[in-house]
C-alpha positions as CSV (number, residue, x, y, z in Angstrom):
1,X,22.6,102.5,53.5
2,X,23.3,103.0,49.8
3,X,25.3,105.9,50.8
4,X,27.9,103.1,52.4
5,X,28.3,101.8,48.5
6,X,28.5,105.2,47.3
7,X,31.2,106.1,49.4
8,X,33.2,102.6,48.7
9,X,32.7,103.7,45.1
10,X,34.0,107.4,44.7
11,X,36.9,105.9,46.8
12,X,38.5,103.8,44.8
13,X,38.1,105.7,41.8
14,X,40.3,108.3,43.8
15,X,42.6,105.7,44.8
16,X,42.9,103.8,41.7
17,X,41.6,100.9,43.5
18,X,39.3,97.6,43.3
19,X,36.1,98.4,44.9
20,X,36.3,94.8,46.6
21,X,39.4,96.0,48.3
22,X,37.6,98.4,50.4
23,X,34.9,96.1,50.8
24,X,37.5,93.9,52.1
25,X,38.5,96.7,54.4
26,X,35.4,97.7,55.9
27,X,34.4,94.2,56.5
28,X,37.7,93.7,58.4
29,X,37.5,96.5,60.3
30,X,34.3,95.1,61.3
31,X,35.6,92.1,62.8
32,X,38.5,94.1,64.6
33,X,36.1,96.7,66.5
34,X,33.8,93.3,67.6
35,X,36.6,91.2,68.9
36,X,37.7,94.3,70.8
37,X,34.1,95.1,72.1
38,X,33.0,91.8,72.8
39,X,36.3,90.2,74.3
40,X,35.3,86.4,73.5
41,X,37.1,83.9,71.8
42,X,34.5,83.7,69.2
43,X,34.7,83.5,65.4
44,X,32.6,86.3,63.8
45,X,31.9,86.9,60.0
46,X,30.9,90.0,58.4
47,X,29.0,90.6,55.7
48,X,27.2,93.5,53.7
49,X,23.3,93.0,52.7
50,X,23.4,93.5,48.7
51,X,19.9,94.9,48.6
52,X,19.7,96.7,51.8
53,X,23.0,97.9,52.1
54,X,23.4,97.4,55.9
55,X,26.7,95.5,57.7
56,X,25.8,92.9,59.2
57,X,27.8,90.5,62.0
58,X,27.4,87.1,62.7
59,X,29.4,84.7,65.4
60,X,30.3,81.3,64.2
61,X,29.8,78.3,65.8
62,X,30.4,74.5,65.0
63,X,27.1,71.4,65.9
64,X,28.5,68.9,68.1
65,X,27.1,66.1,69.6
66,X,29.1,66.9,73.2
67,X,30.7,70.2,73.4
68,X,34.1,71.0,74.5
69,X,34.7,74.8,73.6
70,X,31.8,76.9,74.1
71,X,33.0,80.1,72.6
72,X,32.7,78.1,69.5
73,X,30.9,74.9,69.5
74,X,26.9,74.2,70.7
75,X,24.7,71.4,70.7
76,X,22.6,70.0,68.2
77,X,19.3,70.7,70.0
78,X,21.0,74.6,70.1
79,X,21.4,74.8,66.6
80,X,17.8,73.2,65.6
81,X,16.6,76.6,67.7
82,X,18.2,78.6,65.5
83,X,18.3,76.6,61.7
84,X,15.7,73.8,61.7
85,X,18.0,72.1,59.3
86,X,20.9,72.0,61.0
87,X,23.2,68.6,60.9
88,X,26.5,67.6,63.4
89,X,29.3,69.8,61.8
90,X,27.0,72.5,60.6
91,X,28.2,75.8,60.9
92,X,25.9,78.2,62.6
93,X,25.5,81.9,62.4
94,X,24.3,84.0,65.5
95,X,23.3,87.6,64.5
96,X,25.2,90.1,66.7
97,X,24.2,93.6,67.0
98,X,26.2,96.5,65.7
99,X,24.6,99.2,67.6
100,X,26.4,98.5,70.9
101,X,29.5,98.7,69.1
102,X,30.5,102.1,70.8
103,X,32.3,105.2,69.7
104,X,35.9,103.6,70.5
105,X,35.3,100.5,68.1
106,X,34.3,102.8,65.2
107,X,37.5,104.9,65.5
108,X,39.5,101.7,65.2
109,X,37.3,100.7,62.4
110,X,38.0,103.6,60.7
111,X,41.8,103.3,61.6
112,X,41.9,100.0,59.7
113,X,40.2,100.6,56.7
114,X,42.7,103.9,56.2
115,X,45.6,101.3,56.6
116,X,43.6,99.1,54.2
117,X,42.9,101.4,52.0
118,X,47.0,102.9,51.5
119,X,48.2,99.0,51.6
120,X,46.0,98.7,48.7
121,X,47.6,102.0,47.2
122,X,50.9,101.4,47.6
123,X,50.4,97.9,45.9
124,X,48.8,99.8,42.7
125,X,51.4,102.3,42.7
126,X,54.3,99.7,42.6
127,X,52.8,97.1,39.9
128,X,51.7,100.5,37.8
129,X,55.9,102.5,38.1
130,X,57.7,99.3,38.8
131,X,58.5,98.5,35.8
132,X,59.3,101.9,34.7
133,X,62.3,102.6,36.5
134,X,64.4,105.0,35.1
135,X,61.8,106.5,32.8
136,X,61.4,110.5,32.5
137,X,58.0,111.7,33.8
138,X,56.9,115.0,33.5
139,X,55.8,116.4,37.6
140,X,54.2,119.1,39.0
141,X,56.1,120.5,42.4
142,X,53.1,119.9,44.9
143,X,54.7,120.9,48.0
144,X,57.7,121.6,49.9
145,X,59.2,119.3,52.9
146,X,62.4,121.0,54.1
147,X,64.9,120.2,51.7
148,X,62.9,118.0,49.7
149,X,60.2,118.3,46.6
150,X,57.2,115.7,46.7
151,X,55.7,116.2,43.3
152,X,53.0,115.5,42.0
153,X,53.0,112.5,39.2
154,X,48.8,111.9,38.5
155,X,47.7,109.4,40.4
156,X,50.0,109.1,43.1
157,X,53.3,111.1,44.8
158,X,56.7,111.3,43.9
159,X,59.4,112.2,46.3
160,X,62.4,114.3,44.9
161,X,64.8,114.1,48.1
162,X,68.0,116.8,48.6
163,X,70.4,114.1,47.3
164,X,68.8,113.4,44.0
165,X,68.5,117.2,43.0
166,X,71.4,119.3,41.2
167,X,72.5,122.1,43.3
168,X,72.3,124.3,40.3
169,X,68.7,124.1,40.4
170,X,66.0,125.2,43.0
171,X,61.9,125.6,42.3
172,X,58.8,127.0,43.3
173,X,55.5,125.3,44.1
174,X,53.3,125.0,40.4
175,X,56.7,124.3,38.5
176,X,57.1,121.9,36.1
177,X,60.4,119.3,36.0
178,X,61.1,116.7,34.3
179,X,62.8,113.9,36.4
180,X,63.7,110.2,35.8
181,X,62.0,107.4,37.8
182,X,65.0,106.1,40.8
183,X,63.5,104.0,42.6
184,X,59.6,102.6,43.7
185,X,59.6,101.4,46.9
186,X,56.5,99.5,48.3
187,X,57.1,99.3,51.9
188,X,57.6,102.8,52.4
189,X,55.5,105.2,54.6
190,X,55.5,108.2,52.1
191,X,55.1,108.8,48.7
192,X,56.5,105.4,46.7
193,X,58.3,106.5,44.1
194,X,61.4,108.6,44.3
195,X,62.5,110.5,41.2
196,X,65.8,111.9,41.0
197,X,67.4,115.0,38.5
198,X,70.9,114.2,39.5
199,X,71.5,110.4,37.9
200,X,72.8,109.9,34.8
201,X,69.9,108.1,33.3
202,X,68.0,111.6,32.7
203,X,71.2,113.0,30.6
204,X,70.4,109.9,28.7
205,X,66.5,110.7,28.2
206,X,67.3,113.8,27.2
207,X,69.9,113.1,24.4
208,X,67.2,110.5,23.3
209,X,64.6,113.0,23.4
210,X,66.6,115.6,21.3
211,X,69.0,113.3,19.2
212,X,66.8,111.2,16.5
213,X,69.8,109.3,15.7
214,X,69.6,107.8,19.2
215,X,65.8,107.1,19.0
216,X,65.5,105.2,16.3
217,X,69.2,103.6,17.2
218,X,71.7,104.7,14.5
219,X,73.7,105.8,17.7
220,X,73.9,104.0,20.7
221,X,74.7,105.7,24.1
222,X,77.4,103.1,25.2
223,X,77.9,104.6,28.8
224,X,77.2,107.9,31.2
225,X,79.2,109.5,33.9
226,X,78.0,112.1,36.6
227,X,78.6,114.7,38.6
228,X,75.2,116.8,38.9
229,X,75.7,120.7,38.6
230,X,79.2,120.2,37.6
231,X,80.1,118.2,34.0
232,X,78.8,115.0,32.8
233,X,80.7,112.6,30.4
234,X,78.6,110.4,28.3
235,X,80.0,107.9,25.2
236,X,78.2,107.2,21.8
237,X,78.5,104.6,19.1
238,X,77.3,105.1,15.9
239,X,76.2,101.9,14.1
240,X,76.5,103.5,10.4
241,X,79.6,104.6,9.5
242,X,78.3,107.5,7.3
243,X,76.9,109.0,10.9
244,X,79.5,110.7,12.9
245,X,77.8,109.6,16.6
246,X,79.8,113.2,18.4
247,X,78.5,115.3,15.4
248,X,74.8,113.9,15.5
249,X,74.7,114.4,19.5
250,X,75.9,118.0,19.3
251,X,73.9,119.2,16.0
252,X,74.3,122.0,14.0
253,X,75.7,124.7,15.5
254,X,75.2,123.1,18.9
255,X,72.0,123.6,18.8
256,X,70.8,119.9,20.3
257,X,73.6,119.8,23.1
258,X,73.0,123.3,24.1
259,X,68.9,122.0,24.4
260,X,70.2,119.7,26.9
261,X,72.8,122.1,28.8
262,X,69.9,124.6,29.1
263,X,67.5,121.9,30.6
264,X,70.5,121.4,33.3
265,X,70.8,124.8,33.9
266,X,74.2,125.3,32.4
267,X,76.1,121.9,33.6
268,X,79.2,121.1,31.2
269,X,78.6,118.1,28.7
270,X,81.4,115.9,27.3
271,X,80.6,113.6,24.7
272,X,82.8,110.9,23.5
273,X,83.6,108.7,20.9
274,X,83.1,105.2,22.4
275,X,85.6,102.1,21.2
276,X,85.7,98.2,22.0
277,X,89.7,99.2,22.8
278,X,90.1,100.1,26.6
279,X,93.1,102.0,25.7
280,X,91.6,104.1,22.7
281,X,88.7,104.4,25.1
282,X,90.6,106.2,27.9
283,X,92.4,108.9,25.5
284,X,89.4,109.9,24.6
285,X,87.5,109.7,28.0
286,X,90.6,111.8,29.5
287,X,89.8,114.6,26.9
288,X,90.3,117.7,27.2
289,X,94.3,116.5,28.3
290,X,96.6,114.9,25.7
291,X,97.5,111.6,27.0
292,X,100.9,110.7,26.2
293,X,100.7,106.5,26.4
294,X,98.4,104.1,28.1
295,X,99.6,101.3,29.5
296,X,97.2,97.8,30.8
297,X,98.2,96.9,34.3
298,X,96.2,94.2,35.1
299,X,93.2,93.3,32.4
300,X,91.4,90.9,34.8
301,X,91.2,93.5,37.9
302,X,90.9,96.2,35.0
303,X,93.6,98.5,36.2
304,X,95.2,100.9,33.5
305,X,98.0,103.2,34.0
306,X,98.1,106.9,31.9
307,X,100.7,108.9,31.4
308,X,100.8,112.6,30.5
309,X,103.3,115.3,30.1
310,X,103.8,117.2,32.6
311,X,102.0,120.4,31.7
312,X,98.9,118.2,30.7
313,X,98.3,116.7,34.3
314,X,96.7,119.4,35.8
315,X,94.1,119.6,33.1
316,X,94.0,115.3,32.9
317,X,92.9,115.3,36.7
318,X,91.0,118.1,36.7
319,X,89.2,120.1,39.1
320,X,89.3,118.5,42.7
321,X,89.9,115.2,40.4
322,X,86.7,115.6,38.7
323,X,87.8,114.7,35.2
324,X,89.5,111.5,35.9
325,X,86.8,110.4,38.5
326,X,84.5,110.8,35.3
327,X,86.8,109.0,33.1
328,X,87.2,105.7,35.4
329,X,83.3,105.9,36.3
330,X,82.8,106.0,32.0
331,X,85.4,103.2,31.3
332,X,84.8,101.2,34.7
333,X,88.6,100.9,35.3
334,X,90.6,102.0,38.0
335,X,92.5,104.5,36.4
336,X,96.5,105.8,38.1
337,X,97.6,108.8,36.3
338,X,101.2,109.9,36.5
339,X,103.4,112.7,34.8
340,X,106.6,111.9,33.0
341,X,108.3,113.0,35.6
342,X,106.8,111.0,38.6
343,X,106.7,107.6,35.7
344,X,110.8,108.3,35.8
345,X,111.1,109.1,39.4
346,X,109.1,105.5,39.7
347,X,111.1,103.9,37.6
348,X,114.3,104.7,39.1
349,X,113.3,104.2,42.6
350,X,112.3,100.2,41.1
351,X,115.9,99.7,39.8
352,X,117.3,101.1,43.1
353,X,114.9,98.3,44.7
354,X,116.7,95.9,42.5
355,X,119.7,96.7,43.2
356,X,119.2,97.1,47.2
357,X,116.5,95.1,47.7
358,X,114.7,96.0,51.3
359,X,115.3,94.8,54.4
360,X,112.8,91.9,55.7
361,X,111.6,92.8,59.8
362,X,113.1,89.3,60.6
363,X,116.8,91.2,60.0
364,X,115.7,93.4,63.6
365,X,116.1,90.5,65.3
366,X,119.5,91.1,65.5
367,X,118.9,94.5,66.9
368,X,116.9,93.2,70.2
369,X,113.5,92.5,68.2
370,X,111.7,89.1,69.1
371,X,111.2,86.7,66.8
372,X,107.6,86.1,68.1
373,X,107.3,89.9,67.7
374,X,108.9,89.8,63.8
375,X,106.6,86.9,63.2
376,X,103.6,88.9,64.0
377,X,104.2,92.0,62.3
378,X,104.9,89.8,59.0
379,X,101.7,88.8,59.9
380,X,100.0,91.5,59.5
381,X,102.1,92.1,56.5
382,X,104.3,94.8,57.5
383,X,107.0,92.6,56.2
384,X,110.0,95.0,55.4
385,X,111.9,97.9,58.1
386,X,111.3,100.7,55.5
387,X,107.2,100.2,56.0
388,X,107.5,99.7,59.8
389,X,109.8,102.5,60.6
390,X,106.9,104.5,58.7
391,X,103.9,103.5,61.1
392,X,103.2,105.5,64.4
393,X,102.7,103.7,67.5
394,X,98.6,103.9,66.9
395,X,99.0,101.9,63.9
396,X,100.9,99.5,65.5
397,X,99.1,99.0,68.3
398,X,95.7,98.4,65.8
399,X,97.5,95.1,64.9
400,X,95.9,92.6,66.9
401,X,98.8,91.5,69.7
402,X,100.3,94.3,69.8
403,X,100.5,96.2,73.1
404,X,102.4,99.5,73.7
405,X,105.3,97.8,75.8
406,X,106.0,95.7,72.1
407,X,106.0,99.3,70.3
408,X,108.9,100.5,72.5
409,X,110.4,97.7,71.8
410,X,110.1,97.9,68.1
411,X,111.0,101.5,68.2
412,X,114.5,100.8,69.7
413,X,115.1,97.7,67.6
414,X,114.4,100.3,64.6
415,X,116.1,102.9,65.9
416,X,118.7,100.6,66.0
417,X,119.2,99.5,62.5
418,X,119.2,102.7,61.3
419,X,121.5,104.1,63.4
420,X,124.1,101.7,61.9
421,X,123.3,104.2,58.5
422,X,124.2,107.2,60.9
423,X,127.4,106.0,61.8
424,X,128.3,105.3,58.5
425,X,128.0,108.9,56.7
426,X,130.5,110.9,58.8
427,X,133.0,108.0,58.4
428,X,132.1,108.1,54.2
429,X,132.4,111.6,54.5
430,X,136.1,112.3,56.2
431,X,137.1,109.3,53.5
432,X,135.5,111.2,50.6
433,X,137.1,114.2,51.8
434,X,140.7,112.6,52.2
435,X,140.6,111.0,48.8
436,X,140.1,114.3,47.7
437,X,142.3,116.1,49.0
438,X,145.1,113.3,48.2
439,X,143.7,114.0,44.2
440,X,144.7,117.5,44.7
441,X,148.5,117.0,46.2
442,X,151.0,115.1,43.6
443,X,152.6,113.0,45.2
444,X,156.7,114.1,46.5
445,X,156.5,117.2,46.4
446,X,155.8,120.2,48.7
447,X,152.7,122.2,49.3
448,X,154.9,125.4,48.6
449,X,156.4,124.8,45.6
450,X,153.3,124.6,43.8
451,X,152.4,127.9,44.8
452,X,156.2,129.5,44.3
453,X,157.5,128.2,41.1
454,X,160.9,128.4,40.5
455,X,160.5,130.4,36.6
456,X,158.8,133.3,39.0
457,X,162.1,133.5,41.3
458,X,164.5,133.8,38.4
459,X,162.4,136.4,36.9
460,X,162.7,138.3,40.1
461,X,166.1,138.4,40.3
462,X,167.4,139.9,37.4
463,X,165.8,143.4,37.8
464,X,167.0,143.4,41.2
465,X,170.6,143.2,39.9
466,X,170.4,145.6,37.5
467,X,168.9,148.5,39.5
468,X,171.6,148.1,42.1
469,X,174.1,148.8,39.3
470,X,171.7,152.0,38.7
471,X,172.1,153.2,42.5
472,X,175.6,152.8,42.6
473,X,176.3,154.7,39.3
474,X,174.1,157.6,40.4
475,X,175.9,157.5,43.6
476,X,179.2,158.2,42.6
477,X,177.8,161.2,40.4
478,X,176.5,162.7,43.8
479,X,173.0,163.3,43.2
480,X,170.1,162.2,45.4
481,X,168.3,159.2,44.4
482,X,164.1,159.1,44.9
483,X,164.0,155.5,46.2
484,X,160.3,154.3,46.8
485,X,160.6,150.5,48.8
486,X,157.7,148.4,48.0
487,X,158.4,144.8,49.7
488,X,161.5,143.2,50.8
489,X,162.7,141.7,47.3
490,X,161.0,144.5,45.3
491,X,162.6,147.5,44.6
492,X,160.8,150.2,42.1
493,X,163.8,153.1,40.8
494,X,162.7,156.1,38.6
495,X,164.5,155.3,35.4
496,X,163.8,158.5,34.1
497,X,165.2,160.9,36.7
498,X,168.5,158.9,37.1
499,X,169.0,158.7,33.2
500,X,168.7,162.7,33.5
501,X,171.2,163.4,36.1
502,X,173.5,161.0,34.2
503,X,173.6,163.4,30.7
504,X,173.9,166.3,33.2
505,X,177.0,164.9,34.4
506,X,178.6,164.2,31.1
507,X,177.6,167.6,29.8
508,X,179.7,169.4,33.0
509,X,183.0,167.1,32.1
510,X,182.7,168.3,28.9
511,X,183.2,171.6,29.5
């Protein structure tokens, strides 16, 4: 029966176990397979011979002087047959045998000291990594469960699940990774300790690994953002001011950054000058984009406002929003980010608002709307027209109250009011157009004499005097005149042919 030892033995040195834990364990099971083959109320007690080895089961019972519960109390006399010395109270053992046990009550035994056995396990494993969350380990990869890695850490099993892993990076059973602790879990059915490659704790190990300025705390590593397989923003202090912390993180040449990029396979690194000011803070954390001004919104809520030019925004969000994401994750504000363009466009429409100030949903009443209704849709603060004539029916009727007869209602009460604004525009554009039209007319005087002036007549006239005196001296000389009529008051004479007829005619009187 030595062999029983043994086996307890090379067990928990496998295990990493106390010895009297699966002692415990056996003995327990013990108890379990008797109750089950027996089927009695009584109390049984195990127990393992030192010397011989052998298991040995005893029921329990209590000396009584009258006995009420035989399952577990006898009579004196009874308990003189079996201990000579027995007193009233006494507790006396009855040897059971083992051997009738049967095949069904060792399986369960063996059931329950294999759920001993990994209680005991899991217990070890979570007092021993507990503590020693978000430490890197180096791991083995073990084996492959569909998406996910369990790896192998020593003396126990480490889980490296799809959501922890980068999805630059994939591997082969034997390789060799270096993760950070996540999480030990004690309760769970698996492996208990989950170890990730995607958290932002092992870009910190790594920088401490490869930066001696961070291990021995000239630099501090103030804060870490992540996106795994895609860029990582982490911000460093330096506590001497001879010790440029940016410089010290990237080394010469690059050569401790690009350490750390390789390990990652090829993710982007940003490191940042960290600073007690939030607002020197977020230029820097925005970096690669130039930030124009920063401006505090609400300190308490920690809400900041940044605004860029308008060719920087693009590169200040980033891809898919990736860069500022990273920023507000490294400063822990909610960051709004706006162009020059949109700050103005905002800006304006705010002075508008002060100057027409919006409607409150109480002013539909006079368009048909209830006044329970209004009440209820201030309740649920849609308290101005411009918000409500924005919702669709779904939203309204996802106010509590609110049924789709009321969102007909509300429609036409809307409908309404702004049909008021409809009305309006032709009527201010036929005015607009009359006033200028009226600008364009002086006033007493007649559309046509602006576009005849009287200068233009005159002019008109005198040419058409003198080329009738023309005609009529050419006439009386007899020669045929080339006439070419061009409009009523226009009259075009060749000057040149009449001036030659005219010499013609002096030159025959002359002779």
């Amino acid at each position: 029966m030595e062999t029983i030892f043994q086996s307890i033995e090379i067990l928990s040195k496998e295990k990493g176990i106390d010895p009297q834990i699966v002692l415990d364990a056996v003995k327990d099971a013990m108890l379990i397979a008797a109750r089950k083959h027996f089927r009695t109320t009584e109390d049984y007690i195990a127990e393992l011979h030192q010397k011989t080895g052998a298991l040995l089961l005893f029921a329990v019972k209590k000396a009584v002087e009258a006995v009420e519960d035989p399952a577990k109390e006898m009579t004196l006399a009874e308990a003189r047959r079996i201990n000579p010395e027995a007193e009233i109270g006494a507790e006396i053992r009855i040897p059971k045998k083992t051997d009738s046990l049967g095949r069904i009550s060792a399986q369960t035994a063996k059931q329950v000291i294999f759920q001993k056995v990994r209680e005991a396990e899991r217990e070890t494993v979570f007092n021993e990594y507990s503590g020693r969350t978000g430490e890197l380990v180096n791991c083995t990869v073990k084996r492959v469960e569909g998406p996910d890695y369990i790896l192998d850490l020593g003396k126990t099993e480490a889980r490296l699940p799809k959501k922890e892993q980068s999805r630059l990076e994939s591997y082969s059973v034997g390789d060799r990774v270096r993760c950070v602790i996540r999480v030990v879990d004690k309760s769970s059915k698996g492996p208990g300790v989950l170890v990730s490659r995607a958290a932002p704790e092992l870009v910190m190990r790594l920088f401490e690994q490869e930066v001696p300025e961070i291990y021995d705390s000239t630099v501090t590593i103030k804060g870490c953002a992540r996106e795994a397989g895609e860029r990582t923003k982490i911000a460093v202090q330096s506590r001497d001011r001879d010790v440029d912390s940016v410089g010290a993180c990237v080394g010469m040449k690059g050569m401790r950054v690009q350490s750390i990029i390789r390990e990652l396979r090829g993710e982007k690194i940003d490191i940042i000058e960290y600073s007690e000011d939030a607002v020197t803070f977020a230029t820097h954390a925005l970096s690669p984009a130039k930030i124009s001004r920063v401006t505090i919104v609400d300190a308490l809520e920690k809400h900041m406002e940044v605004i860029v030019d308008d060719s920087q925004l693009s590169l200040a969000i980033g891809k898919k929003g990736q860069n500022v994401r990273l920023a507000a994750k490294l400063l822990g504000w909610k960051v709004d980010i706006k162009s020059e363009e949109e700050k103005r466009q905002e800006v304006e429409s705010a002075m508008a608002a002060l100057v027409n100030p919006p409607e409150p949903v109480s002013a539909l009443i006079a368009y048909g709307l209830s006044e329970e209704l209004a009440g209820m849709l201030a309740g649920a603060g849609v308290s101005v027209i411009d918000k409500l004539g924005g919702m669709t029916p779904e939203q309204l009727q996802e106010i509590p109250g609110i049924d789709p007869e009321m969102v007909e209602s509300i429609r036409d009460s809307v409908t309404g009011y702004y049909s008021q604004f409809e009305e309006a525009a032709p009527a201010a554009a036929e005015d607009e157009a009359a006033a200028e039209t009226e600008a364009e007319i002086p006033d007493g005087e007649p559309l046509a004499a602006e576009a005849v002036p009287a200068p233009e007549v005159e002019a008109a006239a005198e040419p058409a005097a003198e080329s009738e005196v023309e005609t009529a001296a050419a006439a009386e000389a007899g020669e045929p005149q080339d006439i070419e009529i061009a409009g009523e008051s226009d009259t075009i004479i060749d000057s040149g042919r009449v001036s030659h007829d005219e010499s013609e005619d002096s030159g025959s009187q002359n002779e």
